[in-house]
ZAFILUM-237324 format. One record per residue: residue in one letter; x, z, y of N, C-alpha, C in turn. Coordinates in steps of 0.001 Angstrom, whole numbers, plus 500000, padded with zeros to 6 digits. Example, Ala and Ser with C-alpha at 12.3 -4.5 7.8 and 13.67 -1.06 7.14 Angstrom:
A513190507800494310512300507800495500513200507800496700;S512850507080497750513670507140498940512900507870500030;
This chain:
X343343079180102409342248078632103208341738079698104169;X341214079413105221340958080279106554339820079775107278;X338265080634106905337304080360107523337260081329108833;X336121080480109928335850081512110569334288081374111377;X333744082702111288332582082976111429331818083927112633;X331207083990113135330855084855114001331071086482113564;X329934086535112316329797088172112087330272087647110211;X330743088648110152331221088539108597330734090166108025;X329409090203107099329330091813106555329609092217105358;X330423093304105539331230093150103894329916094556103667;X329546093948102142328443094884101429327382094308101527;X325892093954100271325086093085100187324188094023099673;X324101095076100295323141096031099676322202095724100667;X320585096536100660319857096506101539320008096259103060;X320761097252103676321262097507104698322448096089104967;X323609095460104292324553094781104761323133092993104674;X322586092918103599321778091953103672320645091746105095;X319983092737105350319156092969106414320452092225107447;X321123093037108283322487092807109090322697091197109034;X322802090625107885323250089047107619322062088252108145;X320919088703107864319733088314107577319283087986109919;X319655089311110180319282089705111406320315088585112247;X321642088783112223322383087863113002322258086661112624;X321799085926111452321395084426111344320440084195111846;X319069084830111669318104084845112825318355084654114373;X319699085716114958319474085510115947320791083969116837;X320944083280115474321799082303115641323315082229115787;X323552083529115208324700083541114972325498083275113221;X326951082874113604327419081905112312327646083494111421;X327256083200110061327005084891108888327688084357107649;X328379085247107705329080085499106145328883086565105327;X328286086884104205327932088278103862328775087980102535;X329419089261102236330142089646100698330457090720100179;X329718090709098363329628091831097968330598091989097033;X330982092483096581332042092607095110330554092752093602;X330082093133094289328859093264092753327384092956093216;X327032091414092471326109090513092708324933091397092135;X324089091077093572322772092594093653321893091869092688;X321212092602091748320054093249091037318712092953091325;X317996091864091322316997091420092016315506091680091087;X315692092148089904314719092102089153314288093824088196;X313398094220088560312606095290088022313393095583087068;X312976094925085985313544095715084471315166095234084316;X316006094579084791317008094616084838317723095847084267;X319185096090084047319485097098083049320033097926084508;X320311097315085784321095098110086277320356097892088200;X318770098020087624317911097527088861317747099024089168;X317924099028090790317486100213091874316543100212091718;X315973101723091390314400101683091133313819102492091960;X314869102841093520314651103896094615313660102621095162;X312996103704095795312201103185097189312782103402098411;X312290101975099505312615102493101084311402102377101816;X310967103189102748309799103403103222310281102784104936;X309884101631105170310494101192106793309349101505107588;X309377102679108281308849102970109344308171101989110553;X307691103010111398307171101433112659308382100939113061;X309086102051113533310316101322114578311025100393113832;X311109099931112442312252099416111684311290098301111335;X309780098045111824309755096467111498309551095626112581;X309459096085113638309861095198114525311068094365114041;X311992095414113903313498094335113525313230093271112478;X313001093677111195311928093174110249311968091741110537;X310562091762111654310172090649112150310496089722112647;X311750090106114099312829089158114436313531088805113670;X314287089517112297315068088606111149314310087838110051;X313228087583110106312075086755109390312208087299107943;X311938089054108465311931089534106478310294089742106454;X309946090632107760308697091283107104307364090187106423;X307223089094107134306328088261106381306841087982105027;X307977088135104445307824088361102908308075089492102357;X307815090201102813307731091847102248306311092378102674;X305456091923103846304373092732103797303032092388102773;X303154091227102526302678091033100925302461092114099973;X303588092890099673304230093593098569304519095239099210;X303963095078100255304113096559100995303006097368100233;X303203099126100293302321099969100419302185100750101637;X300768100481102448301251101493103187301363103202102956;X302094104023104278302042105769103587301129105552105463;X300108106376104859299149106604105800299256107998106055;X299070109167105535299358110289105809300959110811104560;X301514111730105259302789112058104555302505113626104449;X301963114228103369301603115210102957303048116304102405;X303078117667103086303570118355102626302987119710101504;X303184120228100354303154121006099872304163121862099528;X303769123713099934304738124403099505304068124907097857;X304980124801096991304288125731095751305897126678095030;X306111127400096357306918128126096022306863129775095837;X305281129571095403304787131341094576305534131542093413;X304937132577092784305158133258091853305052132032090138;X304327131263090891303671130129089633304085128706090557;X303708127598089642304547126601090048302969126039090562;X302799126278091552300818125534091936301084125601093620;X300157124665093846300304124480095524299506125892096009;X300483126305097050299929127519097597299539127015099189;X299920126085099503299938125169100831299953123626101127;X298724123014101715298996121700101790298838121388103020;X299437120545103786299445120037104741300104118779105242;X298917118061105751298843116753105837299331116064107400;X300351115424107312300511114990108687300326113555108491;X299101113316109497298294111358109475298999111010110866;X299207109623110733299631108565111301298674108565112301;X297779108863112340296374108382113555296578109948114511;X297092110482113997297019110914115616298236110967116365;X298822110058115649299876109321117132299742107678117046;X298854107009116367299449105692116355298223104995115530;X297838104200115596297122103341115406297395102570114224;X298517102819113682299126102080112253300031103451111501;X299731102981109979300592104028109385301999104220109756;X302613105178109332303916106077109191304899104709108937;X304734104160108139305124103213107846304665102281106431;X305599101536105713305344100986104448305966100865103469;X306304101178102093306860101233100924307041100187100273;X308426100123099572308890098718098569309795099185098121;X310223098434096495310648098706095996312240097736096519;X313096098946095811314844098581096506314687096947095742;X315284097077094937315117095576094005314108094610094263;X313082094463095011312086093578095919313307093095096788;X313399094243097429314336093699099495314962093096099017;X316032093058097837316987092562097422316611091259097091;X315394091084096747315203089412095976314592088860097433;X313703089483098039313611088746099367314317088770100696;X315307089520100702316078089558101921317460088170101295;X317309088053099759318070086818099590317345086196099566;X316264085826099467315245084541099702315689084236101421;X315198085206102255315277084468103705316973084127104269;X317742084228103518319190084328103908319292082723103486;X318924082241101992318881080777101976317781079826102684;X317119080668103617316533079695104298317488079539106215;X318315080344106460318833080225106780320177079348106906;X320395078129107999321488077211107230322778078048107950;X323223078786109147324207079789109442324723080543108698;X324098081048107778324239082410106978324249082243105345;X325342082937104803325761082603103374326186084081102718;X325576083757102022326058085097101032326697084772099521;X327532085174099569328783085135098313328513086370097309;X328025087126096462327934087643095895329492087736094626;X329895088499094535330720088771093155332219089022093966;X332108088465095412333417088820096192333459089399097249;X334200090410097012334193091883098923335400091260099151;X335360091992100324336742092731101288337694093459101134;X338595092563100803339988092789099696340704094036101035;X340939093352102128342103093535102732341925093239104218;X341866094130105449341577093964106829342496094299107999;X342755093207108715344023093261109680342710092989111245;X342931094031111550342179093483112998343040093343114165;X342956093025115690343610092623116610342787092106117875;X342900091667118753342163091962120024340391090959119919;X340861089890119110340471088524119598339735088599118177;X339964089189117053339595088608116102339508090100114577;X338754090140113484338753090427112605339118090016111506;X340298089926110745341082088969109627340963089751108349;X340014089080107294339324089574106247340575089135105071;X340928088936104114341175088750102954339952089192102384;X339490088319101471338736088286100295338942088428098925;X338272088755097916338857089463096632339336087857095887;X338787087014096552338999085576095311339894084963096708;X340801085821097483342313085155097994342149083996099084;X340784083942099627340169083324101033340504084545102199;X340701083605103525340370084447104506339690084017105600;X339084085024106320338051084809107268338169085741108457;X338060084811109538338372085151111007336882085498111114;X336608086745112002335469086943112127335546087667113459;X334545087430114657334493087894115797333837089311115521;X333130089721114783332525091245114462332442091385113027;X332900092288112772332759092333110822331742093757111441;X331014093837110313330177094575110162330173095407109035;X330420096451108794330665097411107696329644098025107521;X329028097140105794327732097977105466328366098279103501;X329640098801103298329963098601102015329747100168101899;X329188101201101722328909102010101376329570103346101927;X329337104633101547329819105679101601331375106237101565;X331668105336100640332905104869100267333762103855101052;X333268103528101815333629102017102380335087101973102977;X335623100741101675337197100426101812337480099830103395;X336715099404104154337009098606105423337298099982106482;X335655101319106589336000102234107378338022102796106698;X338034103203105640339523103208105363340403102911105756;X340479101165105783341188100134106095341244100689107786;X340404100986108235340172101206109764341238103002110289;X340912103520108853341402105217109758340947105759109938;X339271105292109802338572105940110242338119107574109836;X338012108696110036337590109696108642336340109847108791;X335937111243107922334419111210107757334427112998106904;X333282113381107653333034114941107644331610114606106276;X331854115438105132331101115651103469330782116550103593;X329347116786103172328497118040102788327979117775101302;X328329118540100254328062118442099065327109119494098833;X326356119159098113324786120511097747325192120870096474;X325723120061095246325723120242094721324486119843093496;X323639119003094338322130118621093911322310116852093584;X321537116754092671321795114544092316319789114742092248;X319952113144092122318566113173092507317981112338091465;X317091112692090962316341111374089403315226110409090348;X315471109142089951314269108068090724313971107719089689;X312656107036089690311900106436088524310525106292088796;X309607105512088285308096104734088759307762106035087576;X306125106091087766305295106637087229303782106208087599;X303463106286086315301439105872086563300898107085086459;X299310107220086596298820108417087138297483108062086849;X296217109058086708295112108575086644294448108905088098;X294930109722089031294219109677090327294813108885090979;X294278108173091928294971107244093497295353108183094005;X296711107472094437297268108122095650296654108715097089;X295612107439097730295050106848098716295991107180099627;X297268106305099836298313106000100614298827107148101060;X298904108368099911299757109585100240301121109849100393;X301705109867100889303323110377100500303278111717100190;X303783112106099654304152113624099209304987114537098841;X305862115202099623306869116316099450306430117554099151;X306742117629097511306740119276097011307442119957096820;X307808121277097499308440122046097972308902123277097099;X309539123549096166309671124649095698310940125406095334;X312050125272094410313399125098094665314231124117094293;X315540123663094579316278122598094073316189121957094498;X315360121389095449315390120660096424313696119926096517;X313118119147097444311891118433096667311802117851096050;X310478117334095195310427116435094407309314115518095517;X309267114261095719309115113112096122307962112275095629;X306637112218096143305689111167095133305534110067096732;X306028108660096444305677108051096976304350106729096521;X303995106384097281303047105591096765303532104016096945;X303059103415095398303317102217094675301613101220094545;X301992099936094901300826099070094133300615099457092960;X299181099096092425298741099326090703299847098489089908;X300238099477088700301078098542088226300096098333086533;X299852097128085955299251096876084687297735097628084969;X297652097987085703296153098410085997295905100103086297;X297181100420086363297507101916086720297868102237087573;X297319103207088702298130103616089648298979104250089874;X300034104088090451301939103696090328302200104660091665;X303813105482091439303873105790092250305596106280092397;X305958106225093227307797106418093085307666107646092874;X309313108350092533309416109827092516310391109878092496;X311238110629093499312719110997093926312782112697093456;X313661113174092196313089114436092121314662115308092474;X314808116084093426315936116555093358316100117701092914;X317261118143092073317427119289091198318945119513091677;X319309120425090864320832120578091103321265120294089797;X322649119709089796323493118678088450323105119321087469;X323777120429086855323248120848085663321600120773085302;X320937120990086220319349120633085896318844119189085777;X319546118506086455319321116986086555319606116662085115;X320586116857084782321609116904083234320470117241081488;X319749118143082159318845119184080975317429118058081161;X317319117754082470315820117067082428315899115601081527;X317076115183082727317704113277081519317674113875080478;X318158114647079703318609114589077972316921114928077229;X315987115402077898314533115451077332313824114606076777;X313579114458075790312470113547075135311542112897075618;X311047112249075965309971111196076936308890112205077359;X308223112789075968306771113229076303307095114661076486;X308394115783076272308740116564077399309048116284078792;X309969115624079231310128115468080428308397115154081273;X307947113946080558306750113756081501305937114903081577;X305971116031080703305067117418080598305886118434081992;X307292118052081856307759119004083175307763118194084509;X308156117252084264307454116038085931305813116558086197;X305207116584085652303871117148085443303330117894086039;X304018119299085611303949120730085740304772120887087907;X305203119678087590306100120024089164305646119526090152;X304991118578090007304061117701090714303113118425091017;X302865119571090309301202120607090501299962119858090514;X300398118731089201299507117944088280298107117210089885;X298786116685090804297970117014091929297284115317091574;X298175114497090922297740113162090669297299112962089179;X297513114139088520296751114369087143298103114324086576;X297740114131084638299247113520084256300112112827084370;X300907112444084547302370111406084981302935111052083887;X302712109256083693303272108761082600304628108138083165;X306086108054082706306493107711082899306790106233082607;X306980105026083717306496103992083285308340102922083885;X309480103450083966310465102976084218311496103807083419;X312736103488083334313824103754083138314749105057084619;X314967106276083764315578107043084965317277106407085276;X316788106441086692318442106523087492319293107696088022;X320115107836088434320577109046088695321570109562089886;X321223109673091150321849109469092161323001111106092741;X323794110963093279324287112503093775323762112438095693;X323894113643095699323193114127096913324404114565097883;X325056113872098881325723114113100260325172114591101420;X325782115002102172325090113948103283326675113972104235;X326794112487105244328236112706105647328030111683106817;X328952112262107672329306111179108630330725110727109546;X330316109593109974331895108993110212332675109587111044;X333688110044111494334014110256112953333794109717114134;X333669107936113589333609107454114733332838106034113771;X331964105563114818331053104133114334331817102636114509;X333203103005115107333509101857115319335138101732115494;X335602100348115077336898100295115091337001098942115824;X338462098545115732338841097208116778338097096228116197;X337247095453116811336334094436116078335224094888114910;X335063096064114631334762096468113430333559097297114100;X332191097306113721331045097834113570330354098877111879;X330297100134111958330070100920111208328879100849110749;X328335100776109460326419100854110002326244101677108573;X324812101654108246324707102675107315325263103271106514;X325706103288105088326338104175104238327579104410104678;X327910103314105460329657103446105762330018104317107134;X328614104598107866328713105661109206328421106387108619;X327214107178107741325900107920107663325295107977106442;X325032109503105385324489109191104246323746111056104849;X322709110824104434321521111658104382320809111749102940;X320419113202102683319559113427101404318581112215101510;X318058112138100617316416111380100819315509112126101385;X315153112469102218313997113563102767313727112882104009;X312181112458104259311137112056105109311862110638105610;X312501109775104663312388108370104705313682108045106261;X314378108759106014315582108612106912316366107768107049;X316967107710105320318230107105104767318479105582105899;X317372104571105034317653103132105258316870102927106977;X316038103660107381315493103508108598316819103747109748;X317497104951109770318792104956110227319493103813110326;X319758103094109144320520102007109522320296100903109812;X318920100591110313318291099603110635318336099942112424;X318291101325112540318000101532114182319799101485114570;X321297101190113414322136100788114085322308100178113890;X321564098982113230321701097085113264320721097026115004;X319962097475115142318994096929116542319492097436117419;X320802098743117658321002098771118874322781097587118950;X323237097419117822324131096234117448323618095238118143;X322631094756117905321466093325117916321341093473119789;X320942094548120413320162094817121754321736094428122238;X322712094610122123324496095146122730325412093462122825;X324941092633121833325291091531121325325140090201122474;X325928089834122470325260088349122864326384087209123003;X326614086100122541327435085334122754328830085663123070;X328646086291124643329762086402125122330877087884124915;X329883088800124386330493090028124334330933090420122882;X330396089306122419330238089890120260331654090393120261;X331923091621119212332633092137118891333883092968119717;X333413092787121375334337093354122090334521094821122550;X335340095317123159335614096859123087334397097353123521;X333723096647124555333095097201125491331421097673124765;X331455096268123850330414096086122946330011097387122036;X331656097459121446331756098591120336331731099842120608;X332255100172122000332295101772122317330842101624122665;X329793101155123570328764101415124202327594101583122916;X328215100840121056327347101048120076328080102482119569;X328787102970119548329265104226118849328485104968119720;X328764105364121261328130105746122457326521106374122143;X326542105202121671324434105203121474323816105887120586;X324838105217119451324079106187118007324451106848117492;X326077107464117928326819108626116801325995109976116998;X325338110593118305325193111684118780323712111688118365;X322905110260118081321524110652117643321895110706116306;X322734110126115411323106110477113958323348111404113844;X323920112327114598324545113425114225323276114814114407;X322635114277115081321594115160114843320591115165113757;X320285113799113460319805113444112251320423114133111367;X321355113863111016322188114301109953322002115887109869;X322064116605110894321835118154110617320056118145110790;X319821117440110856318117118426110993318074118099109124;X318169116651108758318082116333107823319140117281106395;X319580118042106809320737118887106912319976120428106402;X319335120850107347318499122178107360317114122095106271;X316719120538106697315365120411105478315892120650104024;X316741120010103460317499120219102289317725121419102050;X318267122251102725318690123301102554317635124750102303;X316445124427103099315320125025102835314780124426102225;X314767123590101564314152122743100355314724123230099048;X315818123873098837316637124663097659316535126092097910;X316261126374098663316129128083098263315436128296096839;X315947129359095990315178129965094820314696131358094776;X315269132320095946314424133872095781313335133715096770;X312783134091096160311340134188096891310800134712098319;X311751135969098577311342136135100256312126134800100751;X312783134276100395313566132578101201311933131741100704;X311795131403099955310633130270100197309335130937100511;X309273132127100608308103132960101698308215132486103218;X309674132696103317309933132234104509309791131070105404;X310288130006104039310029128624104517308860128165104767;X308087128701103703306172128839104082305711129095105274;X305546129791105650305988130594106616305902129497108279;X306974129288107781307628127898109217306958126780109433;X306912126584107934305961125702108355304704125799108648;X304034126698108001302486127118108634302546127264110061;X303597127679110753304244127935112005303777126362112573;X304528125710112226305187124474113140303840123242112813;X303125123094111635301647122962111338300514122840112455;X300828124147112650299747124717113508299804124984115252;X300643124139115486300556123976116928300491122423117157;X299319121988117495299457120374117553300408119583118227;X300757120058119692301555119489120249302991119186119591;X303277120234118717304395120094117906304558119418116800;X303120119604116296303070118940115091303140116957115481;X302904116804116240302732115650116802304447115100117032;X304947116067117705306274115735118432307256115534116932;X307129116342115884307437116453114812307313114788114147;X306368114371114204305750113411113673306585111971114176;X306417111961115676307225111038116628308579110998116274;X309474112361116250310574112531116202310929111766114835;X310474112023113672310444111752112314310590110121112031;X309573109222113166309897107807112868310654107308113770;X311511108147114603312111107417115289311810107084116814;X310192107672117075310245107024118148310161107507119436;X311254108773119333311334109580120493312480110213120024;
C-alpha cells in the first residue's frame, strides 16, 4: 500500500510533534511516526521528567500551530534567570546575579512545562486536526529520495510518498544516515540527573544556574505540586559522579542536592523518580538532503544550559514554516535557502553553548576564580548585559 502526504515527520518527540502540529495548522496534508508511542503521563515508569522552557520567540510559533492556548494554562513563567557562582573554597554562593526580563521586554524570558505535558497536549491538538495523523509504535524503516518526491518505507511494511519529510528522530537519526549525511560529537564526558523537587521557599519565578564544578546544577521553576512548591532540577556531574549520586539512599542524596543548591530554596525534598541523560553536544554537516529537512536532535544537540535545546528547534521549524508554501514545499531551492539560514546561526550556538559548559566544569580554583571573574565582568556593563540577554532568547 502507498500513501501520500504533503510533509511526513519521522520522530514524535516534542520537537517532531510540534513540526506535525505546525504544518497541519498551516493546511498542509501530516503524517507523523514514531517507533516508540510517547509517554504522556507524570508517573508513568518511563515519563520525561525534563523540562522545556519556550522562550518569547518560540511562542509565537506556539500560537500559529494552536499549541500555546493549551499549554499556557499549565505554564510557569521564568521572570528573572538568576546566575550563581559558589565556586569558593566552600560550597555557598559567593555571587548572585540576576538577569530580569523587564529590562528588555515587557514579558518574561519565557515559560516552563513539563516534557510529558507537551506530549499529552501537542497530541491533543494533532487530533483536532483532520490533515494530520500520528501513528505512534511505527518509524522510518527505510528512505529512497528523488527529485519529485520522498519514499518512506515504514516499520509495519506501508509506504509513503511525501513532498518534505522532516527529520525530527533524534541524535541518532536513521533518516540523516539514510541521507549521508555526517555529524561533528563533542563528548564531556558529563550525563545529567532530572527530577521534580518541593521546597519550603517560593521560587518567585526564578530560574537558577549554580555554578561550581561538573557542570551546573539547574533549579527551574514548577506550579505547587500537593501544596508544595515544586521545582525542576537538571544536575550535571560527570558519569562516575552521576553513578555515586543515583546509587544514594533517598534522604542522602536529598542532603547532597541540598548542600549544592546552597540550600538557597531551603531543604529539597525529592518528589519524582531520577532520570538519567548523557551530555553531547553535535552537529550535522549539513541541515538538509534531497527532499529531506533536518531539525532538532537530528541537526543539533546542545548541553542543557540557558534553555537552548528545544527553542533551537522550534526557530528551525519557523524558518521551514516562513520558506514553505504550496508551490515550493520540499524543493532544492526551499532546502538549500533553510540549511543557508540556520546552519551558521547553529553553529554558533552550538560553540557559545560549547564554552558555557566548559566553564561550567572547571574544578581548580584559579579556573572558577576566573570564571567569577567574567562574569562579574560581563554583569556589569549594562549594555552587554542586555545584549547577552537578547542574544540568549533568540532575538537578535
Amino acid at each position: 500500500m502507498r500513501e501520500s502526504v504533503d510533509v511526513l515527520v519521522s520522530g514524535g518527540g516534542v520537537a517532531g510533534l510540534a513540526a506535525a502540529a505546525a504544518f497541519g495548522s498551516a493546511g498542509y496534508s501530516v503524517l507523523c511516526v514514531d517507533p516508540v508511542p510517547p509517554v504522556t503521563a507524570q508517573n508513568a515508569p518511563d515519563a520525561d521528567l525534563r523540562t522545556t522552557a519556550f522562550l518569547q520567540p518560540s511562542v509565537a510559533l506556539l500560537e500559529s500551530a494552536g499549541l500555546w492556548n493549551r499549554l499556557a494554562p499549565h505554564a510557569m513563567p521564568l521572570q528573572i534567570m538568576r546566575i550563581i557562582d559558589a565556586g569558593g573554597d566552600a560550597a555557598a554562593a559567593r555571587a548572585v546575579h540576576d538577569f530580569d526580563a523587564s529590562d528588555i521586554s515587557e514579558r518574561p524570558f519565557g515559560w516552563n512545562l513539563p516534557n510529558w505535558l507537551l506530549r499529552r497536549e501537542f497530541l491533543a491538538r494533532l487530533d483536532e486536526l483532520p490533515q494530520a495523523e500520528f501513528r505512534p509504535g511505527i518509524g522510518a524503516a527505510r528512505l529512497f529520495t528523488r527529485e519529485s518526491e520522498a519514499l518512506v518505507t515504514l516499520s509495519d511494511g506501508r509506504r509513503v510518498s511525501a513532498r518534505l519529510l522532516v527529520a525530527a528522530d533524534g541524535r541518532n537519526s536513521p533518516m540523516r544516515q539514510a541521507l549521508g549525511i555526517g555529524i561533528r560529537t563533542t563528548r564531556y564526558g558529563q550525563k545529567a540527573l532530572a527530577f521534580t523537587v518541593t521546597h519550603p521557599k517560593p521560587h518567585n519565578m526564578v530560574s537558577t544556574e549554580i555554578h561550581r564544578s561538573g557542570g551546573p546544577f539547574t533549579l527551574v521553576p514548577l506550579p505547587d505540586r500537593n501544596g508544595h512548591h515544586a521545582s525542576a532540577i537538571v544536575w550535571m556531574e560527570s558519569g562516575p559522579e552521576v553513578a555515586r549520586l543515583r546509587a544514594l539512599p533517598t534522604e542522602a542524596f536529598e542532603a547532597e542536592m541540598t548542600a549544592r543548591s546552597c540550600s538557597i530554596l531551603g531543604p529539597l525534598t525529592l518528589a519524582s523518580a531520577l532520570t538519567v541523560w548523557p551530555i553531547i553536544s553535535q552537529i550535522a554537516d549539513r541541515f538538509a538532503g534531497e527532499r529531506t529537512a533536518l531539525i532538532a536532535e537530528a541537526a543539533h544537540v546542545v548541553p542543557p544550559i540557558g534553555a537552548q535545546g528545544l527553542n533551537m528547534s522550534l526557530a528551525d521549524l519557523r524558518v521551514l514554516l516562513e520558506l514553505a508554501n504550496p508551490e515550493v514545499l520540499g524543493s532544492p531551492a526551499m532546502l538549500e535557502s533553510y540549511h543557508r539560514r540556520r546552519w551558521p546561526e547553529v553553529r554558533i550556538r552550538v560553540a557559545g553553548v560549547d564554552l558555557l559548559n566548559r566553564a561550567s566544569m572547571v574544578g581548580a580554583q584559579p579556573l572558577r576564580d576566573a570564571r567569577a571573574a567574567a562574569l562579574n565582568l560581563l554583569y556589569g556593563v549594562a549594555p552587554v548585559r542586555r545584549g547577552l540577554m537578547q542574544m540568549g532568547m533568540g532575538m537578535r
